[in-house]
C-alpha positions in Angstrom: 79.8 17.8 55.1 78.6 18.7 52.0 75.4 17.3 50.8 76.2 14.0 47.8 74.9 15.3 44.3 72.5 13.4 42.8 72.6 11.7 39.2 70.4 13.3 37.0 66.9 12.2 36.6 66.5 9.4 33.4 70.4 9.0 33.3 71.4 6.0 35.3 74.5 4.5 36.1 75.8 0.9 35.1 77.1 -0.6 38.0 80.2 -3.5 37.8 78.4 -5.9 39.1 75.5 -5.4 36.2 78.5 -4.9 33.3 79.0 -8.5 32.9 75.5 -8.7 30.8 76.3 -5.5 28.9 79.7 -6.8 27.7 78.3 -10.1 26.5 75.3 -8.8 24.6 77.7 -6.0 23.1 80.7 -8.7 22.5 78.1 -10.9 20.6 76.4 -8.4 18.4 79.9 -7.7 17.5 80.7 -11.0 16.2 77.3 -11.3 14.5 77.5 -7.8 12.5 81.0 -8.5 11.3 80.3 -12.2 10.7 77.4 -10.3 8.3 79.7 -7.7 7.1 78.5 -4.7 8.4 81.0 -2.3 9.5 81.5 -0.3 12.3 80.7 3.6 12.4 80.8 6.2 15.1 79.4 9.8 14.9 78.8 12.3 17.2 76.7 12.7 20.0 75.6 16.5 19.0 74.0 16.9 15.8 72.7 20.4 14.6 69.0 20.6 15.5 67.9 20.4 12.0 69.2 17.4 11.5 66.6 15.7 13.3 63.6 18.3 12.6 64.3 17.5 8.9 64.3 13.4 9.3 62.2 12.8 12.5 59.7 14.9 11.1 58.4 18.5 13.0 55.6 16.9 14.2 56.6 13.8 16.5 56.6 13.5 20.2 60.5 13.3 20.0 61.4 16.5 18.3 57.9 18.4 19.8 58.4 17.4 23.4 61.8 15.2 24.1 64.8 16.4 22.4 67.4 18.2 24.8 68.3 21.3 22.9 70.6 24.0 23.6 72.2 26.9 21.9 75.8 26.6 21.6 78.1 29.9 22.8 78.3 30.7 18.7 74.8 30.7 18.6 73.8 27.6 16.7 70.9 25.3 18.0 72.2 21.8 18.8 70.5 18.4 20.1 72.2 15.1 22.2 71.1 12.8 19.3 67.3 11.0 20.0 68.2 7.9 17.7 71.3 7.4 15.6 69.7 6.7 11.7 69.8 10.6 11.1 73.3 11.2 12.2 74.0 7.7 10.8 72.4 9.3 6.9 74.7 12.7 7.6 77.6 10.9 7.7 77.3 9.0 4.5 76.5 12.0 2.7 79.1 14.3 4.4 81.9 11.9 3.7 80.8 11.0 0.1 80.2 7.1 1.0 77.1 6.5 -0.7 77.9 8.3 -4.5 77.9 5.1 -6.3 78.4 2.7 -3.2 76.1 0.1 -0.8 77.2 0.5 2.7 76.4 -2.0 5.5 77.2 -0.5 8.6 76.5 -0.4 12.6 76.7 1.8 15.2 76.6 1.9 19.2 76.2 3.9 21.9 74.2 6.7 24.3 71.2 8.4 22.7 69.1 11.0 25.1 65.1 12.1 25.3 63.5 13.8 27.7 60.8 11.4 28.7 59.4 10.4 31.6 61.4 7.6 33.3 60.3 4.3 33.9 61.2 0.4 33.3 63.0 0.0 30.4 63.0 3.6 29.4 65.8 6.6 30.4 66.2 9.8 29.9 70.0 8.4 28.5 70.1 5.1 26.7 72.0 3.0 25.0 71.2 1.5 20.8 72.9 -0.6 18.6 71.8 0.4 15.1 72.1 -1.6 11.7 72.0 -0.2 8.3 71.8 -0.4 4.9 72.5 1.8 2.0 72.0 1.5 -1.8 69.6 -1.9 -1.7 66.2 -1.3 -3.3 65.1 -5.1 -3.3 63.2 -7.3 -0.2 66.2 -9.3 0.2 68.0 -6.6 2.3 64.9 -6.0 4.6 64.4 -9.4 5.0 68.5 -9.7 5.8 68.6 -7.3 8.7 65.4 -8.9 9.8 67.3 -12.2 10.3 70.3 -10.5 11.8 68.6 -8.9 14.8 66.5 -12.2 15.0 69.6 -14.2 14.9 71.1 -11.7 17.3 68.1 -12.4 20.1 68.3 -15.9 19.9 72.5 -15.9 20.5 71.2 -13.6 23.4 68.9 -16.6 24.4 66.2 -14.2 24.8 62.7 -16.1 25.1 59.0 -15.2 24.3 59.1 -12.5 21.9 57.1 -12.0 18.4 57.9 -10.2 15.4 55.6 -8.0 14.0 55.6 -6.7 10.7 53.9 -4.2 8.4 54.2 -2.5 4.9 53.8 1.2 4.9 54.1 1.3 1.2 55.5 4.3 -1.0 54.8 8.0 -0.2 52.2 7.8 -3.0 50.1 5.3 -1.7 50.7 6.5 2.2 49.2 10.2 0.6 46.2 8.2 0.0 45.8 6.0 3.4 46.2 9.9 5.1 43.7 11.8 3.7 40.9 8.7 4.6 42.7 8.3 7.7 41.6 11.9 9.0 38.7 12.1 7.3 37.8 9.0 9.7 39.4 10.3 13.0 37.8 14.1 11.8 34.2 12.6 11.7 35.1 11.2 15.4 37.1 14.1 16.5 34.9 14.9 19.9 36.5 11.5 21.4 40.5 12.1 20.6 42.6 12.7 23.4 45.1 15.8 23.5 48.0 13.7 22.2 45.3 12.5 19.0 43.8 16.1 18.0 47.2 17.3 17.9 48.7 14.4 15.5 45.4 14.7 13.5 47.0 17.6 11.4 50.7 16.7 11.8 51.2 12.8 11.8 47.6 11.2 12.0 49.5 7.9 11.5 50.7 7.9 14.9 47.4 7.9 16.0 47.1 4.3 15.4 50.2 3.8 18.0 48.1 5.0 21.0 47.8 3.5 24.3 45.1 5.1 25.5 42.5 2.3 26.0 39.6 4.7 25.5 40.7 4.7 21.9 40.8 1.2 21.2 37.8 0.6 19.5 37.9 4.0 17.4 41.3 2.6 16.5 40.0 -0.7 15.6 37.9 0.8 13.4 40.1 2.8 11.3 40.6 2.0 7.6 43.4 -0.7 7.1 46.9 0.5 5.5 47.6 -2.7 3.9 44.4 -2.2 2.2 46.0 0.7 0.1 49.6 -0.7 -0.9 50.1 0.1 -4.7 51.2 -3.6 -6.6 55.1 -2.3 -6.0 54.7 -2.0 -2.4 52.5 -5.4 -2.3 55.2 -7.2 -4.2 58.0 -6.0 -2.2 56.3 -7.0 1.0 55.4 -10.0 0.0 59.2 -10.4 -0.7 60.0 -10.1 2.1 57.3 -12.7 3.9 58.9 -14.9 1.3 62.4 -14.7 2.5 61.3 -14.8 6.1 59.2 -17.9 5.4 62.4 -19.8 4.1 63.7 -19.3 7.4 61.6 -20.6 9.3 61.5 -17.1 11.2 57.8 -16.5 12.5 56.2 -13.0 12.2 52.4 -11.3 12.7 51.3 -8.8 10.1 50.5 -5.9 12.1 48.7 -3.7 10.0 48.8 -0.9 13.3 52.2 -1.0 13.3 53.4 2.1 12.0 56.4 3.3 14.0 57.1 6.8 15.6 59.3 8.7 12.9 58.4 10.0 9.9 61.0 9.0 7.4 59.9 5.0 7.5 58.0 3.2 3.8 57.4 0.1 2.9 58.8 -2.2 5.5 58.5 -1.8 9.3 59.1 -3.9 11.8 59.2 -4.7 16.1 60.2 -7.2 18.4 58.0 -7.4 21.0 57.7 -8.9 24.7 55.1 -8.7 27.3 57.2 -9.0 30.1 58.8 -5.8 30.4 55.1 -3.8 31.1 54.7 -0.9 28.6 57.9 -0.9 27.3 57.6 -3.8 25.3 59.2 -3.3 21.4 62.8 -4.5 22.3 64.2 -4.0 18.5 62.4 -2.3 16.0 63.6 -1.1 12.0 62.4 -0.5 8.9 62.7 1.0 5.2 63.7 4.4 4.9 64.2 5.0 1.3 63.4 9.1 1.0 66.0 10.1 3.9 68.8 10.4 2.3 67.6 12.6 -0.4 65.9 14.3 2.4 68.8 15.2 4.2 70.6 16.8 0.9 72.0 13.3 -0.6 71.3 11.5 -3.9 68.3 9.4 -3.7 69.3 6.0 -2.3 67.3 3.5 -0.8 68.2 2.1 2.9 67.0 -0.1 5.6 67.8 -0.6 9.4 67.1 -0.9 13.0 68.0 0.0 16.9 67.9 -2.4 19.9 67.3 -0.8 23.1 70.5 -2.1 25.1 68.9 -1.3 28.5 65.8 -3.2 27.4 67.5 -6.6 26.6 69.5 -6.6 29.3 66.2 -6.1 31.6 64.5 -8.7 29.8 67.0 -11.4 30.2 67.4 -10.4 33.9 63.7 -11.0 33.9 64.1 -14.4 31.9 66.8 -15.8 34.4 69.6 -15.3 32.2 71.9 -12.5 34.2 75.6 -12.5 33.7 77.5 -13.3 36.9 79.7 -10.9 37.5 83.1 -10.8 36.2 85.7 -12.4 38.7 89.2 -13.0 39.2 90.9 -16.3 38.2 94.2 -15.4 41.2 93.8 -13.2 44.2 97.5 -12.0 45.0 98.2 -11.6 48.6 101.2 -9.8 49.4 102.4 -8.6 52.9 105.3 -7.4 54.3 107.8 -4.9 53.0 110.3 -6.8 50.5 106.7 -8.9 49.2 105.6 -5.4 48.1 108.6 -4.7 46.6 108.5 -7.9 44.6 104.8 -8.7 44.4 103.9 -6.3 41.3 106.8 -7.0 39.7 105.9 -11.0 39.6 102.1 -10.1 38.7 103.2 -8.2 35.9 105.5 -11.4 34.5 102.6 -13.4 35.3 100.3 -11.4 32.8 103.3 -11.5 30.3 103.2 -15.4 30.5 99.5 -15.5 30.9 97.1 -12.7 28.1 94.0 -14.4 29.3 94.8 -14.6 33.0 92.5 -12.6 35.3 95.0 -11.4 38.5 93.8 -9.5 40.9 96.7 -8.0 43.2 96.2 -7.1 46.4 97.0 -3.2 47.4 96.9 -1.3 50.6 98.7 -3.3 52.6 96.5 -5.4 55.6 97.9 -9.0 57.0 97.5 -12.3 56.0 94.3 -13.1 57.3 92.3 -9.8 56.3 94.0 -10.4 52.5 92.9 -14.0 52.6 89.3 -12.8 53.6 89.1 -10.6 50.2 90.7 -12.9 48.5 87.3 -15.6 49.0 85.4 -12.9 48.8 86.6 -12.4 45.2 85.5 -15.4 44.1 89.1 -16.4 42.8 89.9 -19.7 42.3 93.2 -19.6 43.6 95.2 -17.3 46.1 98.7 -16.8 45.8 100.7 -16.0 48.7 103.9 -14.2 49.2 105.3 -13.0 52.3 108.9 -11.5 53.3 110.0 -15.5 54.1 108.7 -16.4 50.9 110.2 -13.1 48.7 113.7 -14.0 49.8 113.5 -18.1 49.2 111.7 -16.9 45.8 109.0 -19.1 46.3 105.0 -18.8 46.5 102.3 -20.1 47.8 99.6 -21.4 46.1 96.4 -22.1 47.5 92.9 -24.0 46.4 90.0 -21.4 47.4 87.3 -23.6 46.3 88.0 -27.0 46.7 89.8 -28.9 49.4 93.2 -28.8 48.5 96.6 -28.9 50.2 98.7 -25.5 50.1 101.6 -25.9 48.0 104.9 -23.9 47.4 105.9 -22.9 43.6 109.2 -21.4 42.9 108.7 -18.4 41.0 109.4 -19.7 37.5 107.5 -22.5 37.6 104.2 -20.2 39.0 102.9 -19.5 34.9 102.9 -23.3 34.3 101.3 -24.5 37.2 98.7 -21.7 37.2 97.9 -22.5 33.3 97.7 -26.4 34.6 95.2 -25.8 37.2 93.1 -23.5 35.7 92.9 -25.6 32.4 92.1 -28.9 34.7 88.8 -26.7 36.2 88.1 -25.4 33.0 
């Protein structure tokens, strides 16, 4: 026998007895982004390379050290897309949706980097993304912010804090970096590997180290907040405003600065301490030079990404996992003119009842190993049909949870006494 192949390191499988918690929190971020009129978007999974070199910026982590790139068989350079904003930006500008237009739109589904797997983090993941296009003012950042804080709390998702942070314009940011590695230059003998490199590159990211070593050099590191020109003060404070009127708490982190290059003015996280490292669970922010960047007209926009995989760990870890999904009717069906008529009575059933959840037995196996999988289905009911019962056109209907006598149900009447029962257990 051959030897099983193995799933791929970082890429892990969702299994049906975890999907339950998946389908929920994707079901309910549904409702919410269309109940705030955002619209739905797909694009690819493959992007040309440049796409993210250009936006991500050459010198982060993800496009240094976690992209999977290949070359195609035409000889172009492509990448499984890290994050979704940048493909998100090509697509408005390739289809012409932003030349005199605001878009609100979201987007889900896998995105891949090549880091090293642990809780909360895989190779392949999963994001929901929310943006916004053509909205200069605070109102818009301070809009998402409520979305994804409204979407956690319709999660029921417990003990986590929003941080927030102005990274003001590209002016004032110019200003911040040049005292920013004059300071970490003067102390350059105790950077770390990852630090010496982003001194030249991205010296911001500095500041998002976890290397304890570098705490207090870190803590001593002149203050971005502290340089925000009057625009960038009054849009921040903007948006503190809206948040205030809320009621939606927040810390000003003035360390937060986020790992891509294409972020201004606002930034935010959601943050928990229960998932170890991992702990941003929904993170955004202002990105109003991408889309020029990318080849578009100038257009300011604002979004975030929620880690899928992350929020559904958390809420396990809360005590809020989905039961699995499970049948309302287990259909036992033995003996040869049963199977004959058993599918063809599920299938009315379904017509009759959209919203019923029938699970028909296959495979053949007597009454009692078909009653065994039918409790251990979970089902409320079983309904039975033998050869006797196929030719009197009856079937049996019995309680699988609660003591109840077995009763016969001609096969007309089956759709109305099911839809009784089921709406008397709720």
């Amino acid at each position: 026998m051959q030897q099983p192949i193995q799933p791929v390191r970082g890429m892990n499988d969702v299994l049906p007895a975890d999907i339950a918690a998946w389908q929920r929190l994707e079901r309910i971020a549904r409702e919410l982004f269309t109940a705030y009129a955002y619209q739905e978007i797909r694009v690819p999974i493959v992007e040309h390379t440049a796409l993210f070199k250009r936006s991500i910026g050459e010198f982060t982590d993800i496009v240094q050290k976690e992209m999977f790139t290949f070359e195609d068989p035409g000889g172009d350079s492509l990448t499984l897309r890290p994050e979704a904003t940048a493909g998100i930006v090509r697509a408005m500008i390739s289809n012409g949706l932003l030349h005199n237009q605001r878009q609100r739109v979201w987007c889900a589904g896998p995105m891949f980097r090549h880091e090293k797997p642990q809780r909360g983090r895989f190779r392949q993941f999963h994001q929901l993304d929310v943006e916004a296009f053509g909205y200069a003012g605070p109102d818009i950042d301070a809009e998402l912010i409520m979305l994804s804080a409204r979407l956690l709390d319709r999660l029921g998702v417990k003990r986590v804090e929003l941080n927030l942070n102005s990274l003001g314009t590209p002016a004032s940011r110019r200003v911040y970096r040049d005292d920013l590695v004059a300071y970490f230059s003067a102390h350059k003998q105790r950077l770390d590997a990852d630090s010496l490199r982003r001194l030249e590159g991205n010296p911001l990211r500095i500041l998002d180290s976890k290397n304890p070593e570098l705490a207090d050099l870190i803590a001593g590191a002149p203050v971005l907040t502290d340089y925000l020109d009057p625009p960038s003060r009054e849009h921040f404070e903007g948006v503190c405003r809206h948040l205030d009127g809320v009621g939606i708490k927040y810390v000003i982190n003035p360390r937060l600065v986020r790992g891509l290059d294409y972020y201004s003015h606002t930034v935010f996280e959601w943050l928990t301490t229960e998932l170890g490292s991992q702990g941003a669970v929904c993170s955004g922010g202002r990105y109003d030079g991408l889309v020029e960047q990318l080849g578009g007209e100038p257009t300011p926009a604002m979004g975030w990404a929620l880690g899928e995989e992350r929020i559904v760990e958390l809420l396990r870890v809360q005590g809020m996992v989905e039961p699995p999904t499970v049948p309302d009717v287990y259909f036992v069906i033995a003996g040869a003119r049963a199977q004959a008529e058993g599918l063809t009575l599920a299938e009315g059933l379904r017509d009759a009842l959209p919203a019923l959840k029938l699970e028909t037995h296959c495979g053949g196996g007597s009454f009692k190993s078909q009653l065994k999988r039918a409790d251990k289905s979970g089902a409320r009911f079983a309904l039975i049909l033998g050869d006797t019962e196929a030719e009197r056109r009856v079937v049996g209907l019995k309680s699988l949870r609660v003591e109840a006598p077995q009763i016969e149900v001609p096969w007309e009447a089956v759709a109305a006494e099911l839809r009784s029962r089921l709406s008397e257990q709720g």
